[in-house]
N, C-alpha and C positions, 0 to 999 in steps of 0.2 A: 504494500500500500504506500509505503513510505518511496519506494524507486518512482511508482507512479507520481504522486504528487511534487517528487524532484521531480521528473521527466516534463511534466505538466508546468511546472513552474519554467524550469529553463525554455522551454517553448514558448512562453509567454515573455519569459525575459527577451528573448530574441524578437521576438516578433516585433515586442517597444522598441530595442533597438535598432533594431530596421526602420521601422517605421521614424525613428530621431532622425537615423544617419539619412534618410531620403528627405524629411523636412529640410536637415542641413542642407545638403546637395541642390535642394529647389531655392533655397534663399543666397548660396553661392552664384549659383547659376541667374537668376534674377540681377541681382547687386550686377554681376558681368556683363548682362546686358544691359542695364540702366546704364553703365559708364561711356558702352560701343553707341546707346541713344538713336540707333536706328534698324528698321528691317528693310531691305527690298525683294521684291520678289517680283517673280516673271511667270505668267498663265494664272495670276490669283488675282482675275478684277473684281473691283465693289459689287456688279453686276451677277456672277456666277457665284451661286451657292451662296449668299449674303458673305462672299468675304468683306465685305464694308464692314458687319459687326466688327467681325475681329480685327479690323484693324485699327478701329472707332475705340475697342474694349483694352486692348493694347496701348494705344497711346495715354489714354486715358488713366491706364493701373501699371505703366510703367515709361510712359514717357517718350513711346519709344514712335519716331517720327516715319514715314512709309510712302513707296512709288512702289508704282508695277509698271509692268508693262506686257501689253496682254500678249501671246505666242500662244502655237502650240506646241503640244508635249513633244516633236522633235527636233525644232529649233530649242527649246527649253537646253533639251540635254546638249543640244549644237554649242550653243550658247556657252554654258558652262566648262565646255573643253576648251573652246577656240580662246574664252578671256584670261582663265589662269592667274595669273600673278595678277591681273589688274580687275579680277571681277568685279562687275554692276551689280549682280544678284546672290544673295542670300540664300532665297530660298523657292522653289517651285511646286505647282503642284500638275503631276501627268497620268494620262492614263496609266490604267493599269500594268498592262502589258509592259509601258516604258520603265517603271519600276527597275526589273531585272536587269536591263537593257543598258541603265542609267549606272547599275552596279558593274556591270563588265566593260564599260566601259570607264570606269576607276573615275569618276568626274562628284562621287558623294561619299558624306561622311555621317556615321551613325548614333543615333538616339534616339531608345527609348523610353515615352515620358511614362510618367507614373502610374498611368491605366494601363501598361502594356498588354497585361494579365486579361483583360479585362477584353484585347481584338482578338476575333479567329482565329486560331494558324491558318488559312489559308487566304486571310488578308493581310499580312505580313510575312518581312524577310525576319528569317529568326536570329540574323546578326543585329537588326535594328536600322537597316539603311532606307528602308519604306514600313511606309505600311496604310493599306486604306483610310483615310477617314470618315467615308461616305462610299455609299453607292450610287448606283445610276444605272435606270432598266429606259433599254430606248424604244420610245414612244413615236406616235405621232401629234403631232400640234396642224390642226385645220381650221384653215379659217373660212369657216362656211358659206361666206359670202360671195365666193370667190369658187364656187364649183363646180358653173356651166352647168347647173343642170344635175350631174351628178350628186348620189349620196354619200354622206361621210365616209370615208374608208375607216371600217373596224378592224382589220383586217390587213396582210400582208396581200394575200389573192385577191383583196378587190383591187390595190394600186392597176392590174393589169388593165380593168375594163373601164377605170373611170375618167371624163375629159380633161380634167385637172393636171396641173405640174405639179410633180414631186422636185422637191428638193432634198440633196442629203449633204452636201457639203465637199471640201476635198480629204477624199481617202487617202493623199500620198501625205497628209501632215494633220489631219485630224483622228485622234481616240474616236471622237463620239461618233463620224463618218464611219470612221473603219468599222467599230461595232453595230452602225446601224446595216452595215455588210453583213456580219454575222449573224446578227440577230434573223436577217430575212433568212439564210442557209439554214439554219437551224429551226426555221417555221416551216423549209421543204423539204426535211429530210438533211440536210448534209451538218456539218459539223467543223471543229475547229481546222480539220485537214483538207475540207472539200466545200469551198465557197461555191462552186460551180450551179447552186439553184440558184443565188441570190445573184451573182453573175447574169444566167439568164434571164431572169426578172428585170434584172434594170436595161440589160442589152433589150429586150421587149420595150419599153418602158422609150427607152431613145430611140429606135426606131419609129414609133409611135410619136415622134418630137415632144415627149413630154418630160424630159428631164432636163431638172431646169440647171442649171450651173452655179444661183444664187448660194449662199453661203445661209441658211436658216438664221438668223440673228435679230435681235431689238429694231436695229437698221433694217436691214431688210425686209421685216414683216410690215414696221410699219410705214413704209412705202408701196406694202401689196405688192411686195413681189413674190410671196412665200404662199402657195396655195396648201400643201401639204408637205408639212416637213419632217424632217425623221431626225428627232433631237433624242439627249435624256430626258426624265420625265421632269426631273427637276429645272429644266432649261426651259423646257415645253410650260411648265406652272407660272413661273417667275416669268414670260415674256407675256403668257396670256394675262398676269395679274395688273402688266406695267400698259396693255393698249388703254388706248382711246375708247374704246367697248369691248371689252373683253368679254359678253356674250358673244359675239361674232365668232369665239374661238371655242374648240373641244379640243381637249388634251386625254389619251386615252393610249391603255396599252394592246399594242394589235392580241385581238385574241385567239391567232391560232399558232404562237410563240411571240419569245423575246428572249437576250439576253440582259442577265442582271452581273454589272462588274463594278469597278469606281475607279476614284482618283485617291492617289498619293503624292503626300511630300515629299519632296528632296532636299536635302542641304547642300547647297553647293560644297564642295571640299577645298574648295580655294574660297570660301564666305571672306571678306571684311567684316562680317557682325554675327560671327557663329553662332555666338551665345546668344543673341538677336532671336537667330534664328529657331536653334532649339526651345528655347522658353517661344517662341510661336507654335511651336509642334506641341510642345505641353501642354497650351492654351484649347489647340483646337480640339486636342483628346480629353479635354477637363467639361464636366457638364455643361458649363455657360458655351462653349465654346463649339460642342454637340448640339445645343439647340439653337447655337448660331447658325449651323450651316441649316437645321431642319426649318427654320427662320425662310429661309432664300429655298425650302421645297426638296431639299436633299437626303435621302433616310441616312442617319447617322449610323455611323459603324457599331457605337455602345450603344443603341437602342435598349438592349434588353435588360442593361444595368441602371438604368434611370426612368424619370415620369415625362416624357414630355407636357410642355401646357397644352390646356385642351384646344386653344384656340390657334398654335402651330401644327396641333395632330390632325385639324379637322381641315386644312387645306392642301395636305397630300392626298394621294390617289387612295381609293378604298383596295383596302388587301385583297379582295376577289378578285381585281382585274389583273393581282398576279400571277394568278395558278397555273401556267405556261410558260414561267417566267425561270429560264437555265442560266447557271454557273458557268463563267468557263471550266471546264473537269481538265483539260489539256494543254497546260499555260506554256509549257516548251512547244509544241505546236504550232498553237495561236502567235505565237512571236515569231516564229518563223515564216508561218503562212502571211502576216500582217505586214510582214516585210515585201513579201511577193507580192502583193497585193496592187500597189500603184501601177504596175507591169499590165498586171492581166486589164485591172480597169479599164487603162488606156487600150490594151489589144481587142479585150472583147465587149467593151459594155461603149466607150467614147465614140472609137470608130463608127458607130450606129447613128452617131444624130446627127440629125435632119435640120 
């Protein structure tokens, strides 16, 4: 009885200790960025996923001043090698996929903040170099105003017959493009090695002169040039919440599949404001920081560890319309096939329009 209640005890001694030495380590870590006094980062606009909170909640609880500059996740990682000793950026956040990508290519440096315990494994590098903060399942945003006629597309297999332009963006340097690629493959059967349904689809799709080249964006839509676009859902929420009538809009997940993935940070490994940067990574994985981004429409990675308010929970998508909604299961794959991917667009699906 007695081993027991030592054993008991030193388990609890340890645990206080831990839990002192990682307060120390958070208030280290703070103090060193309050002195660097700034973040920058690159693909993390006010606009996407409410990064304005946190960068509004940041300056505010530590002083720390902040630019971005918006890219995507492959110029991100471009970015980050080509500056080096003289980097602009701190910190980024990229598709999924780029995570690994960003690791072998030795351009980030690792931390894990104090929820770590708390993300999937298989939303994290288990060194600590990424690691999801949110997800993102790709939808379509239509604006109904705008469909000749046609009825909403619920669906992957209605895009085929309806008058309307699709838009999906450019696949050789956009996550959310390339996934809205996969998401379609995996509504016809194929999978992370065999794009070749969603291929099809859109080569139909431009033949048919209905793909449009616009870029799905704030910009774009509200200019009407965006009839049907294939965003995440959380980009799809946040630009229908920001029109001019956003009755006009349906944001909804095709119901005969989708892929569900996210985005993650990187720390540059060449940072000017490392520690900047890491206490931003600790921010965003800290509950204020989780309902920042569910704020801006994006399901947080610790959902299951916290309450969201009721009034952020009630403007995401209802859980039904996920139930077709797949993992990537083959992320060495998917990074390989993603790579190929710009190739075949251009051979088999661009060459088509009209």
């Amino acid at each position: 009885m007695k081993k027991l209640f030592l054993a008991s005890l030193l388990g609890s001694t340890i645990a206080m200790c831990t839990a002192a030495m990682a307060a120390d380590d958070l208030k280290t870590l703070e103090a060193a960025a309050k002195a660097e006094g700034a973040v920058n980062s690159v693909g993390m606009p006010d606009d996407w996923a409410n990064w304005k909170g946190t960068w509004e909640d940041l300056a505010k609880t530590y002083g720390l001043k902040h630019i971005d500059t918006d890219m995507s996740s492959a110029q991100e990682i471009a970015k980050f090698a080509a500056e080096k000793d003289n980097a602009s950026a701190d910190i980024g956040d990229v598709g999924a996929a780029f995570g690994p990508i960003a690791v072998k290519q030795g351009v980030v440096q690792p931390y894990k903040p104090s929820t770590w315990d708390q993300v999937p494994a298989w939303a994290k590098d288990k060194d600590g170099n990424w690691a999801l903060a949110y997800t993102g399942t790709i939808a379509f945003i239509v604006n109904k105003k705008l469909l000749h006629g046609s009825e909403a597309p619920t669906k992957w297999a209605d895009l085929k017959t309806g008058k309307y332009k699709v838009s999906i963006g450019d696949v050789s340097t956009a996550a959310q493009a390339a996934n809205g690629v996969l998401a379609a493959a995996l509504a016809n059967g194929g999978d992370e090695k065999n794009l070749k349904p969603a291929l099809d689809l859109f080569a139909d799709i431009a033949k048919q002169g209905r793909l449009s080249m616009s870029n799905p964006t704030i910009a774009t839509m509200e200019k009407g040039e965006i009839e049907v676009g294939v965003v995440w859902d959380f980009n799809g929420l946040s630009y229908k919440a920001k029109m001019a009538n956003p009755d006009d809009y349906v944001v909804l997940i095709p119901s005969d599949g989708s892929v569900i993935s996210g985005y993650t940070t990187i720390i540059n490994k060449y940072a000017k404001n490392p520690n900047a940067a890491k206490l931003a990574r600790e921010y965003i994985f800290s509950d204020a920081g989780q309902i920042n981004l569910a704020k801006g429409n994006a399901r947080p990675i610790r959902a299951e560890h916290f309450t969201l308010p009721a009034d952020v929970k009630s403007k995401l998508l209802p859980n039904e319309q996920y139930k077709k909604v797949t993992p990537i299961k083959d992320a060495d794959a998917w990074e390989k096939t993603s790579k190929g991917l710009p190739q075949k667009w251009q051979e088999e699906v661009i060459i088509n329009m009209q």
